[in-house]
C-alpha positions as CSV (number, residue, x, y, z in Angstrom):
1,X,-3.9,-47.0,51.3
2,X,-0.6,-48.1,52.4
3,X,2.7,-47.2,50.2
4,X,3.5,-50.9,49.8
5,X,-0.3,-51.2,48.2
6,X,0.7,-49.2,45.1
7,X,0.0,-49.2,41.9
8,X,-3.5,-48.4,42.3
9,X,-5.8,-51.4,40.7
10,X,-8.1,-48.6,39.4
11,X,-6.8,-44.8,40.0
12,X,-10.6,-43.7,39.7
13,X,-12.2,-41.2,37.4
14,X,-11.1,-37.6,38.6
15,X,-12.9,-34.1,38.3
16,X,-11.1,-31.9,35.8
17,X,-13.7,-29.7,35.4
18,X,-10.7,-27.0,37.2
19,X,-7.9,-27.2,39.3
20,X,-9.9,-26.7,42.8
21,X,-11.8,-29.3,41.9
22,X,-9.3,-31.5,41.1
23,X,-7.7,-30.9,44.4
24,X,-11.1,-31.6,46.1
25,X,-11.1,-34.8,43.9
26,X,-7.8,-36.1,45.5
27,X,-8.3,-35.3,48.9
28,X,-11.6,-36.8,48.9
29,X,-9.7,-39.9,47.6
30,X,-7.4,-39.7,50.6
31,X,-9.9,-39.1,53.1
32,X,-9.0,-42.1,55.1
33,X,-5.2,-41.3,55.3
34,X,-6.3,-37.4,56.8
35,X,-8.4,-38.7,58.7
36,X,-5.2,-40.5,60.4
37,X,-3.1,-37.5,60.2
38,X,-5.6,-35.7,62.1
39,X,-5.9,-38.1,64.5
40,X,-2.0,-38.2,65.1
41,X,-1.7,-34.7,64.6
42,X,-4.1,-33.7,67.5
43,X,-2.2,-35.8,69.5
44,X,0.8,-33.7,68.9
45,X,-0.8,-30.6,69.1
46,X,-3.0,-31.2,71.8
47,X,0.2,-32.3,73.9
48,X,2.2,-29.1,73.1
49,X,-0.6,-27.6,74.4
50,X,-1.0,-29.2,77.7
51,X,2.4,-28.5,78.4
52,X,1.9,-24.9,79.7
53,X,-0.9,-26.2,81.9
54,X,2.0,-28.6,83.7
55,X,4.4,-25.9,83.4
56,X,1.6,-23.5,85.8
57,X,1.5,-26.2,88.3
58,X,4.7,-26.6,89.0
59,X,5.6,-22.7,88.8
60,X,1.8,-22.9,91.4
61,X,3.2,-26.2,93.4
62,X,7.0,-24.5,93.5
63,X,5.5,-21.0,95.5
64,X,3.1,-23.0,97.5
65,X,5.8,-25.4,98.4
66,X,3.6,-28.4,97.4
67,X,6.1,-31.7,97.0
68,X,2.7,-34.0,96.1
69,X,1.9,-31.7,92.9
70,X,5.2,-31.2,91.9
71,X,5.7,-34.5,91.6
72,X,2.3,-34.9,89.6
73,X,3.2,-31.9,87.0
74,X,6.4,-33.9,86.6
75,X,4.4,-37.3,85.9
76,X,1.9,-35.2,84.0
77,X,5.3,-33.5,81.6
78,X,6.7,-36.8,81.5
79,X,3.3,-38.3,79.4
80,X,2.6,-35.4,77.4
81,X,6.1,-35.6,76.5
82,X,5.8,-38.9,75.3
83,X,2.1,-37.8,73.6
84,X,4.3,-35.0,71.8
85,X,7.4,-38.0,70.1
86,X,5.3,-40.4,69.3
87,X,2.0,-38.0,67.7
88,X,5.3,-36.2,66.0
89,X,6.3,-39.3,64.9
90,X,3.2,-41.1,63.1
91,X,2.3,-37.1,61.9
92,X,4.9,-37.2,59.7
93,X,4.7,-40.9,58.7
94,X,1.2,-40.7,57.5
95,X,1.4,-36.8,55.9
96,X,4.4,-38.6,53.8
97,X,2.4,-41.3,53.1
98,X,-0.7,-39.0,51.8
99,X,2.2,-37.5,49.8
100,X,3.4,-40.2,48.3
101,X,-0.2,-41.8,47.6
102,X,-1.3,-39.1,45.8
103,X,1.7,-38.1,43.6
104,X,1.3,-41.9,42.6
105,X,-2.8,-41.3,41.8
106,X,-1.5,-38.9,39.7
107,X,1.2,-39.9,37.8
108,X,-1.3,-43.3,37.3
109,X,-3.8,-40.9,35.7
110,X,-1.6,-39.5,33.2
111,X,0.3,-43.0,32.7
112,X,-3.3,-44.2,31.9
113,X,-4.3,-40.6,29.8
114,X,-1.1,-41.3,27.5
115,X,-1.5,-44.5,27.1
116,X,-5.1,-43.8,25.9
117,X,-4.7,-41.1,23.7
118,X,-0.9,-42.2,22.2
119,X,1.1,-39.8,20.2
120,X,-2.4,-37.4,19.9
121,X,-1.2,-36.4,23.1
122,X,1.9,-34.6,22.2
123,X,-0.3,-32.8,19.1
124,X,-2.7,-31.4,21.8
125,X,-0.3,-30.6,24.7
126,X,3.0,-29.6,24.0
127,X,5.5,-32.4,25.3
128,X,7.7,-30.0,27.5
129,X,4.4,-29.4,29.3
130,X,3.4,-33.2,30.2
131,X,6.9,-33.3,31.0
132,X,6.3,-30.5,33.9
133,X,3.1,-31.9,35.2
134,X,4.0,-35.2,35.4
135,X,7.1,-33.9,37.6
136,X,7.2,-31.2,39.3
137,X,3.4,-30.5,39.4
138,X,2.9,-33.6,40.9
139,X,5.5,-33.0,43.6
140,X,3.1,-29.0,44.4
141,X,0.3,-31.2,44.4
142,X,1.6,-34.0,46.8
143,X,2.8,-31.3,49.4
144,X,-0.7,-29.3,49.3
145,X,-2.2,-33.0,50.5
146,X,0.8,-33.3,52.9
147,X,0.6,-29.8,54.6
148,X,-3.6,-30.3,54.5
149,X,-2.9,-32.8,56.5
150,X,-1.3,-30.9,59.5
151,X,-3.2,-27.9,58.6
152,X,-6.0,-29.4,59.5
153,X,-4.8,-30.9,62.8
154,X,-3.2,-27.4,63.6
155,X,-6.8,-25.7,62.9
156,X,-8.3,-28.1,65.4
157,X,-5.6,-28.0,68.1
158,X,-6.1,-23.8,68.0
159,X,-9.8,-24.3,68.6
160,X,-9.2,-26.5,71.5
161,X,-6.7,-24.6,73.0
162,X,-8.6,-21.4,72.9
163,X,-11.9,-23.1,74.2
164,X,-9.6,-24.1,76.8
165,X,-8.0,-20.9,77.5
166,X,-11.4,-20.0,78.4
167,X,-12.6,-22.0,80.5
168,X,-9.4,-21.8,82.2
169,X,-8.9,-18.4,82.8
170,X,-11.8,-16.5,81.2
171,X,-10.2,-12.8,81.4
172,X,-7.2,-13.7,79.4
173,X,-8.8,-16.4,77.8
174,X,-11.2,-14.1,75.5
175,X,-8.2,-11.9,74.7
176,X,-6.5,-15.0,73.3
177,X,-9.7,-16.1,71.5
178,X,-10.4,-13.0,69.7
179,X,-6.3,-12.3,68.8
180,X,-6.2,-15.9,67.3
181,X,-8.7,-15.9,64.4
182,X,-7.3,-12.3,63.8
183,X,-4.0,-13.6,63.5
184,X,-5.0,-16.6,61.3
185,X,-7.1,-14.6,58.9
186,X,-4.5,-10.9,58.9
187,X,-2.8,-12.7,55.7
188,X,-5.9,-13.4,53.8
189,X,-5.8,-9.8,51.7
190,X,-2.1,-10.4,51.1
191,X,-2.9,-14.0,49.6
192,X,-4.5,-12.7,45.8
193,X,-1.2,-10.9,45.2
194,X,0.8,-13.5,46.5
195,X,-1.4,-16.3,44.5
196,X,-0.8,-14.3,41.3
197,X,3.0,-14.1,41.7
198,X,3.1,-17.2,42.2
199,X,0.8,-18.0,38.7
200,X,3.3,-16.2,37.0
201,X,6.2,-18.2,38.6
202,X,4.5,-21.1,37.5
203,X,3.6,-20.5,34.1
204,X,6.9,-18.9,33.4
205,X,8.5,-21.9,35.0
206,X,6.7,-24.4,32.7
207,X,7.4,-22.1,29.0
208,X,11.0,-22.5,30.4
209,X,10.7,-26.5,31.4
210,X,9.1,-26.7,27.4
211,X,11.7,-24.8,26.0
212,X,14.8,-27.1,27.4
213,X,12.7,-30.1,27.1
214,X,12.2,-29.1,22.9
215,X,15.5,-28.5,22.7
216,X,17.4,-31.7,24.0
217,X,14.9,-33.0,21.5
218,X,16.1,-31.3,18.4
219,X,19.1,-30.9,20.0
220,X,21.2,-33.4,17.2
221,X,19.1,-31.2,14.2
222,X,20.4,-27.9,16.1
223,X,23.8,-28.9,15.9
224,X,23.7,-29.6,12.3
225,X,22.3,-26.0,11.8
226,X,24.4,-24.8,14.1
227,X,21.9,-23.3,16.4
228,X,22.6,-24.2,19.8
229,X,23.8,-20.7,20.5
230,X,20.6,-19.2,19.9
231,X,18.5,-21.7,21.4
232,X,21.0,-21.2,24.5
233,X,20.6,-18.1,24.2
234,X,16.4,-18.1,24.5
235,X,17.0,-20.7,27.2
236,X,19.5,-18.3,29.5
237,X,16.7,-15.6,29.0
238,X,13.6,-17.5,30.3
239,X,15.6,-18.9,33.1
240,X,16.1,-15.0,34.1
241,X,12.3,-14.5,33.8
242,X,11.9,-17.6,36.1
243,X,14.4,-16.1,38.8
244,X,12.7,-12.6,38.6
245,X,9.2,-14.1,38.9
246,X,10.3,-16.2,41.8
247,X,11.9,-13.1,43.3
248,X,8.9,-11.4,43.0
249,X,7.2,-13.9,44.3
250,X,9.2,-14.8,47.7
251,X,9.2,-11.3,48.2
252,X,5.4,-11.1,48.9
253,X,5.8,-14.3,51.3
254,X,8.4,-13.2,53.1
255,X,5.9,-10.5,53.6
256,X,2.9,-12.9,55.0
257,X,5.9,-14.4,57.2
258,X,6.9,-11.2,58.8
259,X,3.4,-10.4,59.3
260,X,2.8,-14.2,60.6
261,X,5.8,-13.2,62.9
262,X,4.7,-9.7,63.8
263,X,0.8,-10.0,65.0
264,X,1.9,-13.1,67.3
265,X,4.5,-11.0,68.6
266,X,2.0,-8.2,69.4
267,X,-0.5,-10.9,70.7
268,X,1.9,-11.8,73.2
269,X,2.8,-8.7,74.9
270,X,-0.7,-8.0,75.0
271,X,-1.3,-11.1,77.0
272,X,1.9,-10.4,79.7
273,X,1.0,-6.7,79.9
274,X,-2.8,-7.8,80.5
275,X,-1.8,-10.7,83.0
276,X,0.4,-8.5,84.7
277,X,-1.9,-6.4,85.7
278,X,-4.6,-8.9,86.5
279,X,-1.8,-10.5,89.1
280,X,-1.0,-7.1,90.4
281,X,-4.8,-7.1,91.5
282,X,-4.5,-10.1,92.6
283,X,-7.6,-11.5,89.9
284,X,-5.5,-14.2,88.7
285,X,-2.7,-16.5,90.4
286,X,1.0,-16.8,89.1
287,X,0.8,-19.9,87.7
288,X,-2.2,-19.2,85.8
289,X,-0.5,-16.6,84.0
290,X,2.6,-18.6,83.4
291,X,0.3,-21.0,81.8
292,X,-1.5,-18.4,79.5
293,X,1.7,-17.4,78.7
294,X,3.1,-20.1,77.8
295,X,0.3,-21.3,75.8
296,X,0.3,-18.3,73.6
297,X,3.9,-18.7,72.9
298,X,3.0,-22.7,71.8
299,X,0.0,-21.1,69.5
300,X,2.8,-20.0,66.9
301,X,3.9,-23.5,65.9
302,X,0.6,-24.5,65.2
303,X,-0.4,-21.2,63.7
304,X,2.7,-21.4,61.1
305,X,0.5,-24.7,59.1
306,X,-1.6,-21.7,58.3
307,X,1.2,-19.8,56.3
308,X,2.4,-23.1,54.5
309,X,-1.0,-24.2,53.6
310,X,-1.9,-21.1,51.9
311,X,1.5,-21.2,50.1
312,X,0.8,-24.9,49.1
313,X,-2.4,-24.4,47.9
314,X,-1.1,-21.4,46.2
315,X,1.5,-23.3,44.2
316,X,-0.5,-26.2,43.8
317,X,-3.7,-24.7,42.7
318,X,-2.1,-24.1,38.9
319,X,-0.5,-27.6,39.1
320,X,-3.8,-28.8,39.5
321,X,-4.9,-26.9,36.9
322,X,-2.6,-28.0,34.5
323,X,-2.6,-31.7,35.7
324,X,-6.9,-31.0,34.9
325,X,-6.4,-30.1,31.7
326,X,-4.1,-32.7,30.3
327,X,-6.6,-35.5,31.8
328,X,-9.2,-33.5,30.3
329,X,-8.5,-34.7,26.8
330,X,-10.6,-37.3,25.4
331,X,-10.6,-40.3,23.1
332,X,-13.0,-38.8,20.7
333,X,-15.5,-40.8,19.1
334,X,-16.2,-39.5,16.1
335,X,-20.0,-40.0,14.4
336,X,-21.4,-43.4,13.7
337,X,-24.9,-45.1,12.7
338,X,-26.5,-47.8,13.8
339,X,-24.8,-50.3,11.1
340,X,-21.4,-49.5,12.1
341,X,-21.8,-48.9,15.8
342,X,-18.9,-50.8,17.3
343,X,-20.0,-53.8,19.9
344,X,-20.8,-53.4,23.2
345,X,-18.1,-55.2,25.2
346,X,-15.5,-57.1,24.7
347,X,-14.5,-58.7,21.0
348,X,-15.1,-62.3,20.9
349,X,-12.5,-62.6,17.6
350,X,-10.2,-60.4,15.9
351,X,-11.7,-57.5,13.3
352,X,-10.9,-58.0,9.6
353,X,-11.9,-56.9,6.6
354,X,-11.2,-53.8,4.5
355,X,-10.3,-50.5,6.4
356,X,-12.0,-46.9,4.9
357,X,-12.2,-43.6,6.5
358,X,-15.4,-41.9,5.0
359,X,-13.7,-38.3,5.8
360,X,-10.9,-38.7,3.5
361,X,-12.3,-42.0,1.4
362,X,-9.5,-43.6,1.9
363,X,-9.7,-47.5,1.1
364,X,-7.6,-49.6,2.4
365,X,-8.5,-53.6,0.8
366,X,-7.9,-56.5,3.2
367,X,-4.9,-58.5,2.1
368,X,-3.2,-56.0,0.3
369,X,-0.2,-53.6,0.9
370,X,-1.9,-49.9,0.0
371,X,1.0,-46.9,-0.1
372,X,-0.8,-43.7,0.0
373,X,0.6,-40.6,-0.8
374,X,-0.1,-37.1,0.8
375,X,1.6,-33.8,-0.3
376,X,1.5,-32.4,3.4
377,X,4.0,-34.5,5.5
378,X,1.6,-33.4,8.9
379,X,-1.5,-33.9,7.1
380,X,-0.2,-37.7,6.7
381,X,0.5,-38.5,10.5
382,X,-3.1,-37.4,11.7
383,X,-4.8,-39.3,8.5
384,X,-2.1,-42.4,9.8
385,X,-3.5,-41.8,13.4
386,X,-6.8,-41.6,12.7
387,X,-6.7,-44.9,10.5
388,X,-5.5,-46.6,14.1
389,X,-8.2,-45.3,16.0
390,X,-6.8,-42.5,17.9
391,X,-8.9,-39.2,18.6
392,X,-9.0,-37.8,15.7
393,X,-9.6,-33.7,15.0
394,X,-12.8,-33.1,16.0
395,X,-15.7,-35.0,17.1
396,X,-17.9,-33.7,13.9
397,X,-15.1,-36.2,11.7
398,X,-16.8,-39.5,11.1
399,X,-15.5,-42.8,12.3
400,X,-13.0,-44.8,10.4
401,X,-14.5,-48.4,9.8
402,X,-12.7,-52.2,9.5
403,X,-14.6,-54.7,8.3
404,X,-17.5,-52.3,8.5
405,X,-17.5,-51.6,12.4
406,X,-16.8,-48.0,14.0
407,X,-12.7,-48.2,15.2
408,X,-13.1,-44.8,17.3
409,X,-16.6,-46.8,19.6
410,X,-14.1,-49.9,20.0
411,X,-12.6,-50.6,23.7
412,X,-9.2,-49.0,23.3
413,X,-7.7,-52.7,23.5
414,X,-9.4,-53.7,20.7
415,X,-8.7,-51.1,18.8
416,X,-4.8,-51.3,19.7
417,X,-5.1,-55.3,18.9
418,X,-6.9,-55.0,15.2
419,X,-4.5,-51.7,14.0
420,X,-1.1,-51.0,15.0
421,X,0.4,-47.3,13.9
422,X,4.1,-46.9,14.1
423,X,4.7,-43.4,13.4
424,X,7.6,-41.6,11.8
425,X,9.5,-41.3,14.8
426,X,9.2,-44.2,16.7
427,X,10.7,-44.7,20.2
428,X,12.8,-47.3,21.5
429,X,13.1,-48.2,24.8
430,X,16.4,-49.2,26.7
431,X,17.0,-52.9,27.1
432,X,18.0,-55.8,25.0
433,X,17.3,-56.2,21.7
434,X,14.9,-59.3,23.1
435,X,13.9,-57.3,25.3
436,X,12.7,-54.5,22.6
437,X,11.1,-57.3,20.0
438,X,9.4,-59.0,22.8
439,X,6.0,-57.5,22.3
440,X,2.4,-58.5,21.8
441,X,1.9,-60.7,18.9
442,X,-0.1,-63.4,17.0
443,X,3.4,-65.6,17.4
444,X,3.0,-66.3,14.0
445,X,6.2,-63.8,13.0
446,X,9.7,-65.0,13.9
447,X,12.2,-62.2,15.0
448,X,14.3,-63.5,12.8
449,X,12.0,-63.1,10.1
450,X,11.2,-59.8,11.1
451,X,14.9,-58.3,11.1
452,X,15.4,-59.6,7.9
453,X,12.5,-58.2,6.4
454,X,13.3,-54.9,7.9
455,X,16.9,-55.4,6.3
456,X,18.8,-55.3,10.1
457,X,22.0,-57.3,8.8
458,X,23.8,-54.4,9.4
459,X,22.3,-53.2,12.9
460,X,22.7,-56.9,14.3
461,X,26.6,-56.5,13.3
462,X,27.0,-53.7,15.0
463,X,25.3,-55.0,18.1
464,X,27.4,-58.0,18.0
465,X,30.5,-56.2,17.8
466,X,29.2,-54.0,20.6
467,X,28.2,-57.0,23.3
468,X,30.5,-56.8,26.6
469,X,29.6,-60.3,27.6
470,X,31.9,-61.3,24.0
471,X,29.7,-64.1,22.8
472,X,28.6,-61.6,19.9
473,X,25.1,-62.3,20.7
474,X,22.7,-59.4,18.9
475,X,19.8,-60.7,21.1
476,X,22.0,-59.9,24.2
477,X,23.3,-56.5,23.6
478,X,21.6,-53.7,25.3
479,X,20.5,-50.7,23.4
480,X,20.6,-47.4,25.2
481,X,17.7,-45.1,26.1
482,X,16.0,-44.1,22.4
483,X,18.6,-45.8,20.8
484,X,20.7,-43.4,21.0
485,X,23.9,-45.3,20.5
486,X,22.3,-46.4,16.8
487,X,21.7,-44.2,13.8
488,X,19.2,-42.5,12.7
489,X,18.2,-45.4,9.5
490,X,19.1,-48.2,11.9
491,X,16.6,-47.2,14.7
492,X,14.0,-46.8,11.9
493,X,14.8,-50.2,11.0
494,X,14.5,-52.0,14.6
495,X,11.2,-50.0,15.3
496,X,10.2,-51.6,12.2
497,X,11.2,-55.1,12.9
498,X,9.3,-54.6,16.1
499,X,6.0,-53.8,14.7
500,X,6.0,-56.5,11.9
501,X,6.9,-59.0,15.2
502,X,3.5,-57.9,16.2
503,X,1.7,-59.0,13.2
504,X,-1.4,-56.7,14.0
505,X,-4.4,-57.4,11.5
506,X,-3.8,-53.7,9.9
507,X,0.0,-52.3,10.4
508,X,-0.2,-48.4,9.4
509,X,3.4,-47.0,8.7
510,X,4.2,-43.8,8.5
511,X,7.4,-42.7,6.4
512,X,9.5,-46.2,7.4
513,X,12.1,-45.5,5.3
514,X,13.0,-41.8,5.4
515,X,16.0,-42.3,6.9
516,X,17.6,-45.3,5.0
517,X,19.4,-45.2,1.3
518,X,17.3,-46.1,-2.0
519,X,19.3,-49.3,-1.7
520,X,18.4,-50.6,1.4
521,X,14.9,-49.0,0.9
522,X,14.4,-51.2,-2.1
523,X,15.1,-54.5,0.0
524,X,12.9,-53.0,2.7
525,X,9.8,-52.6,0.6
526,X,10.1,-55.9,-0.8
527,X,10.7,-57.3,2.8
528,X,7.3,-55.6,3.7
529,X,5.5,-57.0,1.0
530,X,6.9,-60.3,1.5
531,X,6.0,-60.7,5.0
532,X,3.0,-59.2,5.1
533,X,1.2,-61.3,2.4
534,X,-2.5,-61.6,2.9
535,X,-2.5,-59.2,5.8
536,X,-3.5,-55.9,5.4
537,X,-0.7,-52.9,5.2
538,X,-0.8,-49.4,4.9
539,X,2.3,-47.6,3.9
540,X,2.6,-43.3,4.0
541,X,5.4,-42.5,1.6
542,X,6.4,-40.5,-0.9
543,X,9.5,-42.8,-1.9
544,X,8.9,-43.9,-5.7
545,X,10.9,-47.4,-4.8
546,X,7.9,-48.3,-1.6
547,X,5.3,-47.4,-4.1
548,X,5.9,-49.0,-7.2
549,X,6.0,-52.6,-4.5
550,X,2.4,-51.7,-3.3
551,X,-0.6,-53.2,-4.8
552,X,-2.2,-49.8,-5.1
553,X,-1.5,-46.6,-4.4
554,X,-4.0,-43.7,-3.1
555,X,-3.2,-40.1,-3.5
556,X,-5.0,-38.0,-0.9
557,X,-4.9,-34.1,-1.9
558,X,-6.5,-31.5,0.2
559,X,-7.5,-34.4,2.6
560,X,-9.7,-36.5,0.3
561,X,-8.5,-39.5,-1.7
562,X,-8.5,-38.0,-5.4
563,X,-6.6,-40.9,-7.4
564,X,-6.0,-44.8,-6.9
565,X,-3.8,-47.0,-9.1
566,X,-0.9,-48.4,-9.7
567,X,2.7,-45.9,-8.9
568,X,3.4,-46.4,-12.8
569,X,0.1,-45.2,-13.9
570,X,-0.3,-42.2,-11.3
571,X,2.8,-40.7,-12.5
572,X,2.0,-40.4,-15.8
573,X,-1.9,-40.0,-15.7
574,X,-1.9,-37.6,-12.7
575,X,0.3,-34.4,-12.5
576,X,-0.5,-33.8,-9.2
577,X,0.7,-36.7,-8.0
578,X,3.7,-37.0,-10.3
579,X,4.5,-33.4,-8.6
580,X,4.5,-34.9,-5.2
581,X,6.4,-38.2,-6.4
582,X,9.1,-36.6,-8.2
583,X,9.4,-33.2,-6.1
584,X,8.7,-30.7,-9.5
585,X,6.9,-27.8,-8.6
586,X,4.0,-26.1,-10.5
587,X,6.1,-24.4,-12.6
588,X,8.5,-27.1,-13.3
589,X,5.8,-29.6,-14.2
590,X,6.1,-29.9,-18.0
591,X,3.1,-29.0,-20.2
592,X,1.9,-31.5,-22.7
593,X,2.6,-30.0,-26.4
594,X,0.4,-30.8,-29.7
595,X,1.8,-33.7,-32.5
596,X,1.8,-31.3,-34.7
597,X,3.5,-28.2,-33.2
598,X,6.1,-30.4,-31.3
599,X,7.0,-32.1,-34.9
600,X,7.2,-28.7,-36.9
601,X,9.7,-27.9,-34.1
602,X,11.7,-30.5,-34.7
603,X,12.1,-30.6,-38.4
604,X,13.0,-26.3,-38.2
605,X,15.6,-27.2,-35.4
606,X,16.9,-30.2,-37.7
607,X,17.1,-27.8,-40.9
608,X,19.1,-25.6,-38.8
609,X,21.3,-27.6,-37.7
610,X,21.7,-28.6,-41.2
């Protein structure tokens, strides 16, 4: 896989059954990209380590005066030299590459997981933490495949150079190859303790990445409470938890580096006081022991990939396991018998037909504009997400049905085609305001016709005024990132006209006009009703002016549809629902009084008046 090859067509199906795993998953994935940087890498390493064999012959050729081998351990230098740039060289080009490769898997894999499971995702994962994974996690991950990749070269290039040492020189040889694996493996009881630090580092790092990400959020609603401060305030504190973690933590690496300085060190003057003694006796020739020296002293660089590649997998290991548990989450499809099974493959035309939730018993008609009404605001959104098809609570709920046929067993395009849920705070994207209308759609809605409907006079005037090309073109004007630029009422009013430009065969809206006047809410419903004639509408609201336009109105209490009619007769059959409508509490909800007592009253109170 080349980095001009991305996007992945298909980013495959990964293992999330832990964060190990995961890891194993990827690598697996990019086993033809190792198996280059090994390939490269043992071309680098194995050319460092000839060097000290060209270095002994010409320190051997230099005291036996040799001109003919001289000039061969130069020859010799001169292509190991050239072994050495260019192994360096494609090393590094193909470790970045296994880098970039797999960050890109990933960030695929949770493009494609929130694109699945829609706003659900934010309701089962807090958003600060999908934030962190698909960021910095992704960068830990990305370097444990790039340091495995010369970790794994390094590994090899130790084995062959001790093998070599051996046959070489055996006496000094055998010293090296029992010091090396004792080198490599002295860090391994330090590791746990670093690992954990590190865990904490993470974790710590992530509650403080959720906390600033929440914040810049709710960052316009702080302001109007005037909490910043204290929000600042929490913020300044997790940082300092952050620094003393990673304190903590760097202190027990610096520890494994001293130590991975230290044992070398002590390996070293082991091997000159040894060989010093062997060429006192005469056992062994100058030159060899130049060359065992010198070989030793080239084992560090290749035995510092084993530091970084337990510090890698160290900080990637609860990357891993966060990235595992956010693709973890599933679609879930809920219950559903053989009559209403959803069909196997794709639809061959468009679902229609009358849209119920057996949990709640919710009914939704075909053709009709239904407003329901729910006392709990969070309540509403997952009933509004479930009626779209989105994993609902639990797998025990049953399926919500249209036209009869399970939503939750449909393809996710399907589902996404036949019902479209804009929730109450929808997102715009930066761009034109084309740009932003220009979505999937039957074509049979006009932007035009949608703006006006969703009562945008106002927002196009402002967007005209605000064009820097000075043709006052609407259409033209960019709107920044989440609409930032526009209010509150007006970006509830584009996100609006956007989905009635889609003209799905069921729009579910949740709270559309909470943020407008009762004015422009009035000319809002009756755009809705207008333009959605004979297509099937669910509204969410609690405003008296959107449900006295509906065709009927369902009141869902404690999560099961308890009363349907008309807005008029709800309020004044129902006290429930008139309490929800009309905002009285329990105790301010008037109770009914006899004929008889309530005219007795009033005849005493006349006569004393009187």
């Amino acid at each position: 896989m080349q980095i001009r090859d991305l996007p992945y067509t298909d980013p495959g199906a990964p293992d999330v059954r832990s964060g190990p795993r995961f890891l194993y998953w990827l690598g697996r994935n990019q086993l033809g990209g190792q198996l280059k940087a090994l390939g490269w890498g043992l071309l680098h390493q194995c050319g460092i380590a000839g060097l000290p064999l060209t270095v002994g012959l010409a320190v051997q050729a230099a005291i036996d005066r040799s001109g003919d081998r001289l000039a061969l351990a130069a020859a010799l230098n001169v292509l190991l030299g050239v072994a050495i740039a260019l192994g360096e060289m494609m090393l590094h080009r193909t470790a970045v590459t296994n880098w970039i490769t797999a960050a890109a898997r990933v960030q695929q894999l949770l493009a494609r997981k929130a694109a699945d499971l829609g706003s659900v995702l934010t309701r089962r994962v807090a958003a600060g933490e999908v934030v962190a994974v698909s960021t910095g996690d992704v960068e830990k991950i990305g370097w444990f495949v790039e340091a495995l990749s010369r970790f794994v070269a390094a590994a090899a290039a130790l084995v062959i150079i001790c093998v070599g040492l051996v046959l070489y020189q055996p006496a000094l040889g055998m010293v090296v190859a029992i010091g090396v694996p004792v080198l490599a493996l002295a860090v391994l009881p330090l590791l746990p303790r670093a690992t954990r630090r590190a865990d904490i580092q993470r974790e710590k790092a992530g509650r403080a990445t959720e906390l600033a990400s929440d914040t810049v959020a709710g960052l316009r609603v702080l302001r109007g409470i005037g909490g910043e401060e204290l929000f600042l305030g929490r913020y300044r504190e997790a940082s300092q938890e952050v620094r003393r973690a990673a304190v903590r933590s760097a202190r027990m690496w610096s520890l494994i580096s001293a130590v991975q300085v230290l044992l070398p060190g002590v390996l070293l003057i082991t091997v000159v006081l040894y060989g010093a003694h062997l060429a006192l006796d005469g056992r062994i020739a100058v030159g060899e022991l130049v060359t065992v020296y010198s070989a030793v002293t080239l084992m560090l660089y290749p035995l510092q990939h084993f530091e970084e590649i337990a510090m890698a997998y160290s900080f990637s290991r609860p990357s891993a396991k966060r990235a595992a548990r956010v693709l973890a989450l599933q679609r879930v499809t809920g219950p559903a018998d053989a009559d209403t099974a959803a069909p196997s493959g794709p639809l061959t035309e468009p679902l229609s037909g009358d849209l119920y939730d057996p949990a709640s018993r919710l009914l939704a008609p075909e053709g009709r504009l239904t407003a329901v009404v729910c006392g709990d605001p969070d309540a509403a959104g997952r009933l509004a997400d479930r009626l779209g098809g989105h994993a609902p609570e639990s797998d025990e709920l049953p399926s919500v049905l249209l036209g009869g046929v399970s939503l939750d067993g449909l393809p996710l395009e399907d589902a996404r085609a036949a019902v479209l849920v804009q929730d109450k705070d929808p997102v715009l994207l930066s761009g034109t305001l084309r740009e932003l209308l220009d979505v999937p759609s039957s074509g049979q809605v006009e932007a035009a016709s949608a703006l006006t409907a969703a009562h945008c006079d106002d927002v196009l005037d402002a967007l005209a005024q605000a064009s820097v090309d000075g043709d006052g073109d609407p259409m033209a004007t960019r709107i920044t990132e989440r609409g930032r630029s526009l209010s509150g009422g007006q970006r509830q009013r584009l996100a609006l006209a956007r989905s009635l430009v889609a003209d799905p065969e069921v729009l579910v809206l949740d709270e559309p006009t909470s943020a407008v006047d009762s004015h422009t809410e009035a000319r809002v419903a009756n755009g809705i009703k207008r333009l959605r004639t004979g297509r099937t509408t669910v509204v969410f609201t609690s405003s008296p002016l959107l449900l006295d336009a509906a065709e009927r109105v369902v009141f869902v209490h404690a999560g099961e549809a308890v009363s349907v009619g008309t807005h008029r007769d709800l309020v004044r059959t129902d006290a429930r629902y008139r309490a929800v409508v009309t905002r009285e509490s329990d105790e301010e909800e008037p109770k009914p009084v006899p004929a008889s007592v309530s005219s007795s009253a009033a005849t005493k109170k006349v006569e004393e008046s009187a």
